[in-house]
Every structure is written in C-alpha cells, then in structure tokens.
N, C-alpha and C positions, 0 to 999 in steps of 0.2 A: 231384193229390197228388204224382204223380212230378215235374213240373214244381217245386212246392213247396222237394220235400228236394232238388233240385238247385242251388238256389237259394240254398237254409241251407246247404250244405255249399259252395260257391263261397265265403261269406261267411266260414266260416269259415277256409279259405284262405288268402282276403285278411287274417285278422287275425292268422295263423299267420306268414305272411310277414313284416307289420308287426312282429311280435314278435323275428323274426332281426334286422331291420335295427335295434330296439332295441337290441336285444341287443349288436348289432355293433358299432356308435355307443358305446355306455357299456363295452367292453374299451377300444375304444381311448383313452378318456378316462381311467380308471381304470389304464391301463396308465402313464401317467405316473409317473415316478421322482422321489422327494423330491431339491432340490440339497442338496450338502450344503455343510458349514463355509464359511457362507455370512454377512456381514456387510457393514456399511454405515457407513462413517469419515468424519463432514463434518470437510475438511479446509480450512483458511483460503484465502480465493480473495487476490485482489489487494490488498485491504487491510483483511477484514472475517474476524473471526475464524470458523472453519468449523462453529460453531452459535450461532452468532449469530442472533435472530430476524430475519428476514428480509434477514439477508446474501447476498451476492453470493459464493458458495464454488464449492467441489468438490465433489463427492458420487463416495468410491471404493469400489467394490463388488469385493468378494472371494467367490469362490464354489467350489464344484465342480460338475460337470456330469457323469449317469452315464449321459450318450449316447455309446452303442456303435455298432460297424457294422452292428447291427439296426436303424438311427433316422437320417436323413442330419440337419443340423446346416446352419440357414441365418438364422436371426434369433433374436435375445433380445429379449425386451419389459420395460421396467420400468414400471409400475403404482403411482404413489405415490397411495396413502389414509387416509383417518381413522382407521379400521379395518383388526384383520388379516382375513386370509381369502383363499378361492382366488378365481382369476380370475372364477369367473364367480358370486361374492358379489357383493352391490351394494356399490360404490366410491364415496364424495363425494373429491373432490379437496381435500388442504387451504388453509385459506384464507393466502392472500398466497404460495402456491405458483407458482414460473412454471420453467417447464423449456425452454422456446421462445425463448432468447433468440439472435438472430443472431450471437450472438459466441460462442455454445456446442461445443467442442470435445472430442472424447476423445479417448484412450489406451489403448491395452491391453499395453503394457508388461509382459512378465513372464507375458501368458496362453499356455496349452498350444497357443491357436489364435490366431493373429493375422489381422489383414487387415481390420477389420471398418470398413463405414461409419457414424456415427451419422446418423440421421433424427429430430430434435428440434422441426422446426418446424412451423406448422399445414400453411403450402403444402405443406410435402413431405409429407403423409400425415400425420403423426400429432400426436397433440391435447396440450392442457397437461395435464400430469401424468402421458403416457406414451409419452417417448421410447424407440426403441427402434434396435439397431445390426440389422447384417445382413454377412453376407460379399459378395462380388460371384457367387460359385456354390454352394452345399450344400457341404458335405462330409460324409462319413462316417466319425467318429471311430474308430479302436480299441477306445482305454478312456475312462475318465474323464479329464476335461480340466481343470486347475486356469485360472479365470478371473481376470484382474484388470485392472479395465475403470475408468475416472476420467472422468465426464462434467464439463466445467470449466464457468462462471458458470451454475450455478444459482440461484436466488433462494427462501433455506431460505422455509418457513412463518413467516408475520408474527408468533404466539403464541408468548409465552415459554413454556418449561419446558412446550412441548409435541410427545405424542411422535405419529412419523409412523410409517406402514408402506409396505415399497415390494413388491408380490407380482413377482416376477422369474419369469417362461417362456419355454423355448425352445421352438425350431417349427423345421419341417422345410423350410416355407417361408421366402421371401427378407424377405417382410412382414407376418411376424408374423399370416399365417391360418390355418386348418385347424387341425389336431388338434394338442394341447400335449403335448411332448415331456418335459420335464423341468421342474419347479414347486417353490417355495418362496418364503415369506418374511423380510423383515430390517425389522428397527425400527431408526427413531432418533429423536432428540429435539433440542430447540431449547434453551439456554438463557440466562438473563439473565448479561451480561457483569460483570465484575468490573473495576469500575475504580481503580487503584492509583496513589496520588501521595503525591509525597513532596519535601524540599526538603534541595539541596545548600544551605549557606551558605559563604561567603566562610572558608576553614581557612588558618589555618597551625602548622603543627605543629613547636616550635623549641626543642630540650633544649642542655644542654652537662653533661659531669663527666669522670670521670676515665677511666671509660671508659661505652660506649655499645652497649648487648648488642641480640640481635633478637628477632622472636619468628616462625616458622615462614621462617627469613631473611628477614625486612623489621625493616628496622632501629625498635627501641621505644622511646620516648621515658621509659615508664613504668619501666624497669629502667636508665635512666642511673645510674649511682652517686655520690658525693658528689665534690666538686669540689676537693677538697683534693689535690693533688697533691705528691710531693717528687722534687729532682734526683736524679741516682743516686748523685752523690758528693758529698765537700765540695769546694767551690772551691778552686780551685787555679792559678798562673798556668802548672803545665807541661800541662794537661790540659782540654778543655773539660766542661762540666758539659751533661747534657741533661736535660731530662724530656717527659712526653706529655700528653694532656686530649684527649676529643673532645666532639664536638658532630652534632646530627642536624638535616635540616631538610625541608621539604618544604609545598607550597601550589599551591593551585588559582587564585593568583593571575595575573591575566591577560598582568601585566610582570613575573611572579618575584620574586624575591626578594635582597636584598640584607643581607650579613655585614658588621658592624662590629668593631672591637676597640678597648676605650682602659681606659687607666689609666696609671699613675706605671711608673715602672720600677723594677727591684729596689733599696730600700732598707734601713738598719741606723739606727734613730736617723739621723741627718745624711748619714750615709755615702750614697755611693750607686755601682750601677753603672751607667755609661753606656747610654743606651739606643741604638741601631745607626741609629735614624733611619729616617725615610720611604723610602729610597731604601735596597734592596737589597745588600749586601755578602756576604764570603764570612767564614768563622769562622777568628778568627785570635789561635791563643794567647799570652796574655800581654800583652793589650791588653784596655782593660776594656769588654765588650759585653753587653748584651742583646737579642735580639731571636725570629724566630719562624717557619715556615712552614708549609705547610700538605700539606707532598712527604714525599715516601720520600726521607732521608737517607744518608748514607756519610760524609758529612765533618763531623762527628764520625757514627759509626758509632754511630747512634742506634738502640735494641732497641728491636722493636715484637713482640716474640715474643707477651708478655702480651694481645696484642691479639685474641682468635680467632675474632673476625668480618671483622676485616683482613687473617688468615692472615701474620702476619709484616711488613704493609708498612706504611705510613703513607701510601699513594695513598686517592684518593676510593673509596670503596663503599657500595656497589656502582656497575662505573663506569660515567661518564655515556655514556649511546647517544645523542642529539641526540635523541630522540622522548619517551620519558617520563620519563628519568633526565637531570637538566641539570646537575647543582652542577660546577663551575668554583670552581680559588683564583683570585684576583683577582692583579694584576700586583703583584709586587714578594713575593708570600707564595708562587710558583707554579712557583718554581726551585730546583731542588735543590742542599742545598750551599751555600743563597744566603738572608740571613734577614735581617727587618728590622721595626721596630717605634719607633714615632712619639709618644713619650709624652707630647707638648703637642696631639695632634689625633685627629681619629677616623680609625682603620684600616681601607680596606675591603680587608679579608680575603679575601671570596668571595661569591657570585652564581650563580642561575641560568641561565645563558648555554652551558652546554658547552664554556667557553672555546675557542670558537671564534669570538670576537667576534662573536657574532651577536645579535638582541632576544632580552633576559631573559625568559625562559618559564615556563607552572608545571613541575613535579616533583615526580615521588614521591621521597618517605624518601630519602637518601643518607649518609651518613657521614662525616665529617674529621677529621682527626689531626691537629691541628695540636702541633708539634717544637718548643720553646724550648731554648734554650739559652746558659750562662751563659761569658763570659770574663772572668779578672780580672789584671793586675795584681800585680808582687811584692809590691809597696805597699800592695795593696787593706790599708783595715783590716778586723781581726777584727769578725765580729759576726755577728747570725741576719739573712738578708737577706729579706724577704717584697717581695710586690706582689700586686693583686689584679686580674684582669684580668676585663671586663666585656662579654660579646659583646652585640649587639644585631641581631636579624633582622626585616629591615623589608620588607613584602611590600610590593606595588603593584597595585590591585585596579583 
C-alpha cells in the first residue's frame, strides 16, 4: 500500500508540474498586445488600379506596435485570410492571391524602426499568403513604434467586391517563430473597376462683337455683345476717326486655325471712302482711308480703356505662350500704327501660329481687338457712311 500512494502522489506531481508549464505557455501568449491604428491601403501598382480584382498592386500597411524594452523586436508576419481571426484560427488563403512574386519589394518609409528585410518567397521560407519582413538583429524598442511598411507587386484576390483580412504579428525572433509579441488585424477589399469614356469631337469655338467679356478669365463666346459698333467722332479731314470690335477664337484643330475679313468699304449711297488696300500703310490725315489692325495703337491714339479684359490695350489676350495659347495677327494687320484693308478680296487677319511663323496649331480661347480707322478728305461728301464687315474662321482638322 505504501508502494501504492507513492506512486499516486509521483503522478500527481507530474501533472502539477504539467500544469505550470501550461500555465506558463498561455501568459505568454495571452500576454500579447493589441496593434494599434492599424490599416491596410491597396494602392495602384504599375498599371492596375490598387483594388482591382486580381491586380498587380501595393499593399501599405500602417500600424503601431506596443513592443517595449520588455519584448526584443525582430520579424513581422503578415497572414492574409478569408476570415478575421488570431493567428492560430484556421486561415484559407484567398483565391487568386499571390504574395511570392520575384519582383516583390518593400519600403518602410516613415516607420519608427527601419532596416527591415522582406522574405516573400516560397524558397526563402515563407509560403503564399504570408510574407513576412525581419531586421538583420532584434531590437529592443522603448516605446511604441509607429510602422509603415509597402510590400509592391502583390497580386490582389481574383473576386470582386471581395473583402480580405490580413492577421499582422510580431516576434522576438528573426523568422517569425516562438511566442507572438504584438497581434491584430486589417481588412480590405477588392472592387469592380469603373470604366469611363467619353468623346472629344472636332471644336471650334469663334464669336465676334463689340466687345468680348470672360468668364472666370477665359475669354466667353456666350457674353459677346452685339456687333454694332460706332466711330468716336464725326469725320473729319483734320482728325482721324477710330473705333474697336473684338472677336474670340479657339479649336482643337490639328492645323489651327485661320481669320478672314471681307466686305465693301465705308460707303454713303455712291459716295465712298477709299479702302487702304492689301498692303499695310500708316494713317495719314486728310487723305481718304479705310482700313484696320489688329495691335495696340498710338497713331491715332486709339482708347481701348472700355475694354476690361484687355486692361486698356488692344494686344492679343490673353497672350500667346507658343504651347496652348497660339492666336497671331497675320501680316500686314500685325503692326502698330500700320493698317490696311482689301475690299475686293478676302483678308487674312489672323491665325493660329504664335506668330512666330511656325505650323498653325490648336488653342485655347484668345481675344483680338481689332482698331479701324477712318481718314477723309476736305472734299469727302456729307453723308452717314456704313460697311459691314464679315470675319470668317476656318479651322483645319
């Protein structure tokens, strides 16, 4: 019998003992710290947007980690599953997941701990669906460590609008074994792409009046105003007569665009005044002219005050830069002080070019003021002189 109870009390010994080393085993697993503010951003990889089903992305993980210098700090595991749960839940990997691809790179950019290697692929230890980084030795943090870690070409889950979990644990060790230090996890999801199409067509956008206002300063076709214009004075042979008119233009055409002018010249019944001709002159009182440009004047000291998108000039506006603004006057409308006007033939005015003789190109919206101007004659007879002039803008597509 003494043999007996020595026997049952040995045994129960051995299960008292087994009891510590439970015991021991579940502090230190339970001892594990929640990470915190912790998330998961599929960001667009090389040409596939970053949740795309079964894109080619990023996957960047934002975390904190509340491993102290009680807890040394040597690998992070990432766990991506169908389900959430702790590590040692059962995990199916999701379908059309791949995390092993040989062009797989990271970043940690911006974490409290830097240095870290990733290990992504099968050869190097670890399996599809749980790559994991490592330092080259432990460390032993302080405090908590804000992490932000970018594993690149991952290949999301092949299921739309389906969502994944990735269980994230750090370890003391280099390879992600032994006892979990710090645990939590991040959702994300896959979804179906949106695709948006739409159609430029062939534009050209081409006002003319008296004057031509803008709207958040791009010049509007829509608030041109009416095309009546009058000189500012009566004729006279000691004085030159001026007036103003603009015109807006702009096209996405491939050769730009081209300005015309034509009509009669100023008339009375019979009467008329001379039109100045194709070839460019200077304004000279007392001789009878018409004619026209498309500049900033002084001879006659033409007001463009009325103008307040021009701010006082009669130059192109807004002006041309050679890149998206091109309007150019055309030769012989393009000199200040110098005016002229062809009333048996068509006038080309202006162009998209930049005048810089270069190919006609598109451009946005621009503005021209074009400046006429009357001279007449002691002789001129009395009478109300009209003409009506006709611009024409011809794109080339």
């Amino acid at each position: 019998m003494a043999q007996r109870r020595r026997i049952i009390g040995l045994t129960g010994l051995i299960v008292l003992v087994l009891g510590l080393a439970m015991q021991e085993f579940l502090v230190a697993n339970t001892s594990a710290l929640p990470i915190t503010a912790r998330s998961l951003t599929l960001q667009s990889g090389a040409t596939d947007g970053g949740s795309l089903p079964g894109g080619v992305v990023n996957h960047y993980f934002q975390f904190t980690l509340h491993t102290t210098s009680a807890n040394s700090l040597g690998s992070i595991r990432f766990l991506y599953c169908t389900l959430p749960g702790s590590l040692s839940d059962p995990c199916s990997t999701p379908s059309g997941l791949d995390t092993t691809s040989a062009s797989a790179t990271m970043t940690d950019t911006g974490s409290g701990i830097t240095g870290w290697t990733l290990v992504n692929t099968i050869g190097g230890g670890a399996v599809n669906g749980s790559p994991y980084i490592h330092l080259a030795s432990a460390t032993t943090p302080g405090s908590a460590e804000a992490m932000q870690i970018k594993i690149t070409h991952i290949t999301n889950p092949a299921t739309p609008a389906a969502t994944f979990f990735v269980r994230i644990a750090s370890y003391a060790s280099l390879d992600t074994t032994g006892p979990v230090t710090d645990s939590g996890t991040v959702a994300a999801s896959t979804t179906n792409k949106i695709d948006l199409s739409g159609t430029m067509p062939e534009s050209l956008v081409f006002c003319t009046g008296a004057t031509v206002q803008t709207t958040g300063g791009v010049p509007d076709c829509t608030l041109a105003t009416a095309g009546t214009v009058a000189f500012n004075q009566l004729f006279s042979p000691t004085a030159t007569a001026f007036a103003i008119s603009q015109m807006a233009a702009s096209t996405n055409a491939g050769s730009g665009y081209v300005i015309t002018a034509e009509g009669a010249t100023m008339t009375s019944g019979s009467n008329t005044i001379t039109a100045i001709g194709g070839t460019a002159t200077t304004s000279n009182i007392g001789t009878r002219q018409f004619g026209m440009n498309l500049v900033t004047d002084t001879t006659p000291a033409v007001d463009y005050s009325s103008l307040t998108w021009t701010g006082g000039t009669g130059d192109i506006t807004p002006a041309s830069d050679g890149v998206n603004l091109m309007a150019a006057a055309a030769t012989n409308f393009n000199t200040a002080n110098n005016y002229a006007f062809d009333d048996t033939a068509l006038n080309v005015v202006a162009k998209s070019d930049n005048g810089l003789g270069g190919t006609p190109s598109p451009s946005n919206a621009q503005i021209y003021t074009a400046s006429y101007i009357v001279n007449v004659s002691g002789n001129q007879p009395a009478g109300l002189y009209q003409t009506t002039i006709t611009y024409i803008c011809t794109p080339t597509f």
